[in-house]
LOLUMZA-696894 format. One line per 2 residues: number of its first residue (from 1); for each residue x, y, z of N, C-alpha, C. Coordinates in Angstrom, 2 decimals, decimal comma. Layout:
BEGIN
NUM) X:Y:Z:X:Y:Z:X:Y:Z  ...
***
This chain:
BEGIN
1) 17,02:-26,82:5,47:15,62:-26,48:5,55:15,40:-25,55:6,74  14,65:-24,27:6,23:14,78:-23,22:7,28:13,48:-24,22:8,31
3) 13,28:-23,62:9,96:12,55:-23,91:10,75:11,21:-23,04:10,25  10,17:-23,29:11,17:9,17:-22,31:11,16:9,18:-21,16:12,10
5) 10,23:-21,00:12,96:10,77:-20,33:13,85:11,52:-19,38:13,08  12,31:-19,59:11,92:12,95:-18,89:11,30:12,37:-18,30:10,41
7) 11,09:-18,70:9,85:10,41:-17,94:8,65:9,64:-16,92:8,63  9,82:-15,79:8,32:9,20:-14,79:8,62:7,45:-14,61:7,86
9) 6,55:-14,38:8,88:4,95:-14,68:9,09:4,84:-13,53:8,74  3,82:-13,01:8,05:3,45:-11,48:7,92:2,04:-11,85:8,42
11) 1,82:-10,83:9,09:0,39:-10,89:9,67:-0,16:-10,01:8,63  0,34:-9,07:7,85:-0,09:-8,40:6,97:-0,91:-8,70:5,90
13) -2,60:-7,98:5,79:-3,41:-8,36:4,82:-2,79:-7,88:3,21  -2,86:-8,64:2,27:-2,68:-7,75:0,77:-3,95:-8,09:0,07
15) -4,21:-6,88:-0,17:-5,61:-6,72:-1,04:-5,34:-6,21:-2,21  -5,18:-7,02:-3,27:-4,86:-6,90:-4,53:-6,13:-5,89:-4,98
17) -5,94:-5,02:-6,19:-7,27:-4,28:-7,27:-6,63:-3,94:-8,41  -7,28:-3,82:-8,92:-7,16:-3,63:-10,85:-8,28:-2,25:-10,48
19) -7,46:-1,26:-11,21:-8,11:-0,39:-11,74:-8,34:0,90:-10,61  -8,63:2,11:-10,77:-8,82:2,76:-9,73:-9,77:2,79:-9,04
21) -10,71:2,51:-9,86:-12,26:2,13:-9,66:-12,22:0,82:-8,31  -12,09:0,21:-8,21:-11,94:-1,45:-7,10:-10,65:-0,58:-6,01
23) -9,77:0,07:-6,16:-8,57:0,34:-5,47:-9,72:1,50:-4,44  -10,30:2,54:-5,11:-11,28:3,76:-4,12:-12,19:2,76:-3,03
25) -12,83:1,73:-3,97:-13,89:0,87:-3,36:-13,42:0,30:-2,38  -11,81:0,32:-1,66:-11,45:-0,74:-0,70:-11,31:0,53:0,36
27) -11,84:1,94:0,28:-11,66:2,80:1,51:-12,82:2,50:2,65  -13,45:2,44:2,19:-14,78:2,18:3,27:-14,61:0,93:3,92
29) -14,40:0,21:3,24:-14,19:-1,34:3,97:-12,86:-1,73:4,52  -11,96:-0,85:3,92:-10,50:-1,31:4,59:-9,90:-0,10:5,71
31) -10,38:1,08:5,51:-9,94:2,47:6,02:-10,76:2,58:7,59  -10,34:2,83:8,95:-11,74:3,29:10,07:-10,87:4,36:10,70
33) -11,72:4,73:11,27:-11,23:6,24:12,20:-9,97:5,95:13,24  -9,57:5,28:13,14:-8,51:5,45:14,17:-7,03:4,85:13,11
35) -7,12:4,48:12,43:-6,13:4,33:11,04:-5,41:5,84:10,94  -3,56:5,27:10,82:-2,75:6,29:9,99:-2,53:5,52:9,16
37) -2,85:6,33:7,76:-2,44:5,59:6,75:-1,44:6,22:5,65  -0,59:5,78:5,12:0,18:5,98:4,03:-0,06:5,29:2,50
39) -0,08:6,52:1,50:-0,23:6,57:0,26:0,60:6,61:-0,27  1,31:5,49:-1,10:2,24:5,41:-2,05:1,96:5,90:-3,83
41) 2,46:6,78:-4,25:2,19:7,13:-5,64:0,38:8,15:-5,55  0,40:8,70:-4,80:-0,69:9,81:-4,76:-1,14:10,54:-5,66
43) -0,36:11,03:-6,68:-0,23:11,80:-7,37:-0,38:13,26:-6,95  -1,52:13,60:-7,44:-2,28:15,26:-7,37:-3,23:14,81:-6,09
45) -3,12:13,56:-5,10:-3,92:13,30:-3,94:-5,24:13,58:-4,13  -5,58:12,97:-5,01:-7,70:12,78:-5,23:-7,96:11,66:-4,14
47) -7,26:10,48:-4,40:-7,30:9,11:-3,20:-7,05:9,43:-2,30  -6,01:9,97:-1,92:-5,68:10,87:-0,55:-7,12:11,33:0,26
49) -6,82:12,27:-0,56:-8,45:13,15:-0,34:-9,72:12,15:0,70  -9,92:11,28:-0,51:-11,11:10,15:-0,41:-10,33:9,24:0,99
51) -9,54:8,83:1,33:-9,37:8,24:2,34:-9,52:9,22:3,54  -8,88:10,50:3,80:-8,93:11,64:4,53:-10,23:11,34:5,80
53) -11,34:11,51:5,37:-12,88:11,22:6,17:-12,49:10,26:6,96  -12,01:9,03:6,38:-12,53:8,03:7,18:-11,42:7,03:8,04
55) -10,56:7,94:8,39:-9,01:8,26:8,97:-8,83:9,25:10,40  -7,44:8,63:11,16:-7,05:9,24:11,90:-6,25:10,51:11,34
57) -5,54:9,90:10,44:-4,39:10,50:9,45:-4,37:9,88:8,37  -3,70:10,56:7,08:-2,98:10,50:6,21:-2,08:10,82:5,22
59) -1,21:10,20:4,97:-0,09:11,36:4,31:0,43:10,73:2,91  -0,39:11,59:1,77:-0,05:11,05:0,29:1,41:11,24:-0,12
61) 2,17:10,15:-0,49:3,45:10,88:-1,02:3,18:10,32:-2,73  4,50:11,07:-3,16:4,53:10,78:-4,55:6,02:10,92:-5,03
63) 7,00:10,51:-5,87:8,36:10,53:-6,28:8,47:11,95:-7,02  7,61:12,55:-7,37:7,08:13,40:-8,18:7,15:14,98:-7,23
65) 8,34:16,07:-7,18:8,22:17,05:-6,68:6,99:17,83:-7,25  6,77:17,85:-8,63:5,48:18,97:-8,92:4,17:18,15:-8,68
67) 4,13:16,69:-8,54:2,68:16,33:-8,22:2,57:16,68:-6,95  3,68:16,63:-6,21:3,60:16,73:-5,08:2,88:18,54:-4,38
69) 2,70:19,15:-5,46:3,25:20,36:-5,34:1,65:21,10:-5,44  1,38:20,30:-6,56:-0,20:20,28:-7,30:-0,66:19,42:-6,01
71) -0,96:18,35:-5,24:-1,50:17,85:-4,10:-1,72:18,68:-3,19  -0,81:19,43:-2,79:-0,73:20,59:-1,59:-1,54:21,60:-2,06
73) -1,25:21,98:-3,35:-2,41:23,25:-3,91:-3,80:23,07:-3,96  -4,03:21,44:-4,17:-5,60:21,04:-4,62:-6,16:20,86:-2,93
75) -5,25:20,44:-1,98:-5,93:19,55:-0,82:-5,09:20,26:-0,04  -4,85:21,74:-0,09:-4,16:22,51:1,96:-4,13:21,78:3,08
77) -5,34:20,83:3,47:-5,61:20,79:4,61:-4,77:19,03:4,81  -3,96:18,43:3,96:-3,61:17,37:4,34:-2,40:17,10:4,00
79) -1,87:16,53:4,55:-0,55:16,19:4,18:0,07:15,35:3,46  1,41:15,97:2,53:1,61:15,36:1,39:3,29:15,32:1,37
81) 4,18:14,35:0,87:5,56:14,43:0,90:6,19:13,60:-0,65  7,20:14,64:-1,17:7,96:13,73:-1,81:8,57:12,47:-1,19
83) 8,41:11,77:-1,68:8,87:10,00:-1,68:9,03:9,01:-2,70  10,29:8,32:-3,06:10,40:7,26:-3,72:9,80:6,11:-3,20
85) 8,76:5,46:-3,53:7,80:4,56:-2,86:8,46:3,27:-2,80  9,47:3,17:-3,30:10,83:2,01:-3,02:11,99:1,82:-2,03
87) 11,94:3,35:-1,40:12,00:4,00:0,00:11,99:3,45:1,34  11,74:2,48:1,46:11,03:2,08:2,94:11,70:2,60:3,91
89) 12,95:2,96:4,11:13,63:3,43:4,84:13,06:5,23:5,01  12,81:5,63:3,85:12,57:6,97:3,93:10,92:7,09:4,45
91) 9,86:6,33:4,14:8,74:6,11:4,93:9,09:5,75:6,04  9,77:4,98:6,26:10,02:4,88:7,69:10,24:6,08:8,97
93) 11,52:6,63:7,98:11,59:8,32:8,48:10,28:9,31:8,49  9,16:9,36:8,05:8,18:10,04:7,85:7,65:10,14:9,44
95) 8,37:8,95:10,27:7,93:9,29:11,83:6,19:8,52:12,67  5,66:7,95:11,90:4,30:7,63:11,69:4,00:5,93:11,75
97) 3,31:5,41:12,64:3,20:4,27:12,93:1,92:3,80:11,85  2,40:3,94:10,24:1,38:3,78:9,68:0,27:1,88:10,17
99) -0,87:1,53:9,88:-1,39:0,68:10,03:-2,38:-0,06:8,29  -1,84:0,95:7,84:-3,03:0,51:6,85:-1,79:1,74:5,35
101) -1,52:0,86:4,52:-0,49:1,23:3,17:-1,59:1,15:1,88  -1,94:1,94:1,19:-2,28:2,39:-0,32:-1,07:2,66:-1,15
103) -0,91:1,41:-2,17:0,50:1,83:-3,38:-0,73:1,98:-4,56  -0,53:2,89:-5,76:-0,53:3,00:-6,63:0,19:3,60:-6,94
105) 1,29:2,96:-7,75:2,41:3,02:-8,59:2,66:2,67:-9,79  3,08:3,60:-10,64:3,19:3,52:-12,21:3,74:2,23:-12,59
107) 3,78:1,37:-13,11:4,21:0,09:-13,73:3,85:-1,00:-12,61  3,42:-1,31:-11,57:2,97:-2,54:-10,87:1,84:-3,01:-11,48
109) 1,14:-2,40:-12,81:0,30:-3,48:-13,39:0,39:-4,76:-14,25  1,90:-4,43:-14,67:2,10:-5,05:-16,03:2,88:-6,75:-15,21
111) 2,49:-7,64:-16,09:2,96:-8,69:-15,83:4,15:-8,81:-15,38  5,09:-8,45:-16,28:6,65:-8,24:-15,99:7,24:-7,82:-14,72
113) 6,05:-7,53:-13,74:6,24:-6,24:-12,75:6,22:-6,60:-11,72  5,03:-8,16:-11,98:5,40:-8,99:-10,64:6,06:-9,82:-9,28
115) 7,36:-9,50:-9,91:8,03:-10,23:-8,81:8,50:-8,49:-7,80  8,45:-7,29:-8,71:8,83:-6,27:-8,50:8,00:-5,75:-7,25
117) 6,80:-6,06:-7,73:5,05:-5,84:-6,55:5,37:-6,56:-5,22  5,51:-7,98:-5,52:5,75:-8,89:-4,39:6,63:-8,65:-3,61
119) 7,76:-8,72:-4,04:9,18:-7,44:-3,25:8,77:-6,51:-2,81  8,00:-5,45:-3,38:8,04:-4,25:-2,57:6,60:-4,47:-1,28
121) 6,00:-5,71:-1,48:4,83:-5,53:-0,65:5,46:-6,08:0,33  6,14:-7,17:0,22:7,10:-7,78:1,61:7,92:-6,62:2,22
123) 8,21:-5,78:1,58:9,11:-5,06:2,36:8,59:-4,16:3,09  7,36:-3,67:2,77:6,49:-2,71:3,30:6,27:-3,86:4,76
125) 6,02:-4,94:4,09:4,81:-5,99:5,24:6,20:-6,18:6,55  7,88:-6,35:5,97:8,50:-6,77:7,12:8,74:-4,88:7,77
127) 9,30:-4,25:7,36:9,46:-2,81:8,16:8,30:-2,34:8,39  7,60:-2,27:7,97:6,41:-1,37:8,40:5,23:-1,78:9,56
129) 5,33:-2,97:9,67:4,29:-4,43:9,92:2,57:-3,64:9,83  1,88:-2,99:8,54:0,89:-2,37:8,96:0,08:-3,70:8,70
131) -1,19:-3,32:8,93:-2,31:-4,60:9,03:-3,04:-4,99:7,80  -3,04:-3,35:6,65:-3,88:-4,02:5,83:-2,81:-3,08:4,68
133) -2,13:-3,97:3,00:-1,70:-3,28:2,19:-2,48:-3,33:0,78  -2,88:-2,07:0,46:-3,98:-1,85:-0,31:-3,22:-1,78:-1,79
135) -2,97:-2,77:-2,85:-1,89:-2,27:-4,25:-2,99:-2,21:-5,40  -2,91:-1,38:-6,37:-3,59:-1,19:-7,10:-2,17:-2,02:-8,31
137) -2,88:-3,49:-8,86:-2,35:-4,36:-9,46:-2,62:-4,92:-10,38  -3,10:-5,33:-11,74:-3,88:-6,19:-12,13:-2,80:-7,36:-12,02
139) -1,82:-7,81:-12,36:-1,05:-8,74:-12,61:-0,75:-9,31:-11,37  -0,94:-8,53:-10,30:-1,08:-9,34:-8,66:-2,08:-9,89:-8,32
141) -3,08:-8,96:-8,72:-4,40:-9,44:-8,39:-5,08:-11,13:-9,67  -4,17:-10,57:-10,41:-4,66:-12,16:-11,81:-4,01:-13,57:-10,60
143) -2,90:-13,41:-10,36:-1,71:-14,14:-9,79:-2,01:-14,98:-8,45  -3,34:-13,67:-7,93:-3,52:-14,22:-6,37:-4,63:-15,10:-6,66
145) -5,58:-14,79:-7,79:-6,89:-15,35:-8,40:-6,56:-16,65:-8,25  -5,22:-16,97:-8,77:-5,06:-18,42:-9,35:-4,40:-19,07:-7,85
147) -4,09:-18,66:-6,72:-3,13:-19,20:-6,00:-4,29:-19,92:-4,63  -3,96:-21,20:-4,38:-4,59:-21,67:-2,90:-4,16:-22,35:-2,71
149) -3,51:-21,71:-1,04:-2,73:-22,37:-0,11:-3,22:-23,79:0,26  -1,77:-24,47:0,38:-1,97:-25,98:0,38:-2,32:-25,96:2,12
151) -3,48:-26,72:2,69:-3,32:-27,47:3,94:-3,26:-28,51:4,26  -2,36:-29,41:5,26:-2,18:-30,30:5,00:-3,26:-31,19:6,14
153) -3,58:-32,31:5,70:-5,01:-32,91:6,59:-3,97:-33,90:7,77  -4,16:-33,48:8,51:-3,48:-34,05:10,00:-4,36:-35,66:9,86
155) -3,25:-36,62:9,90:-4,27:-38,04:11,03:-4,26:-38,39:12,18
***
């Protein structure tokens, strides 16, 4: 039986959303001016964009050399990088003490996908340690619906 000394704590928030619609809606409330933040799966950086205002920084990547390519053409003024968002090592390299992670990534909706989401959010949450990870999920977000932590009543 591991200790509690040994178990690794993420101080890291995950804010599950379904849909793009609930995923935009978490910039105002999760995003403030002194935030670097990193965008996983950006695409053509419209979300990018929309986080941009209300930021220190941000830098959309995408696995995708021509989305990446189309991002830079639509949005000059911000910065954008190819990245495999499975990468952590290569975000890591990006040089940037991100605080605040946006994934939308192609297949983290589907049921099947879940243990895949959870993995990659821990891994973000142990290398990266940012404060708040923003996943655009439905099958995370169904998963977290149903989940409450046991406490145990001291006598």
């Amino acid at each position: 039986m591991a200790s509690k000394n040994q178990l690794f704590e993420a101080k890291t928030e995950f804010i599950g959303t379904r849909g793009v619609r609930e995923y935009r809606e978490t910039i105002p409330v999760w995003v403030n001016a002194g935030d670097v933040v990193l965008e996983l799966g950006c695409e053509w950086g419209t979300t990018t964009a929309l986080i941009a205002p209300h930021c220190k920084k941000v830098i959309g990547t995408d696995i995708s050399p021509k989305c990446i390519e189309r991002a830079r053409e639509m949005h000059p003024d911000l910065s954008f990088e190819v990245l495999d968002g499975f990468d952590v090592k290569a975000a890591l390299e990006l040089g940037e003490q991100f605080n605040k992670i946006y994934i939308d990534m192609s297949g983290l909706s589907g049921y099947r996908s879940l243990l895949d989401t959870i993995s990659l959010l821990m891994m973000y949450a142990t290398v990266l340690r940012p404060e708040a990870i923003i996943v655009k999920s439905g099958a995370l977000k169904r998963f977290a619906a149903h989940c409450i932590p046991w406490r145990s009543v001291s006598h």
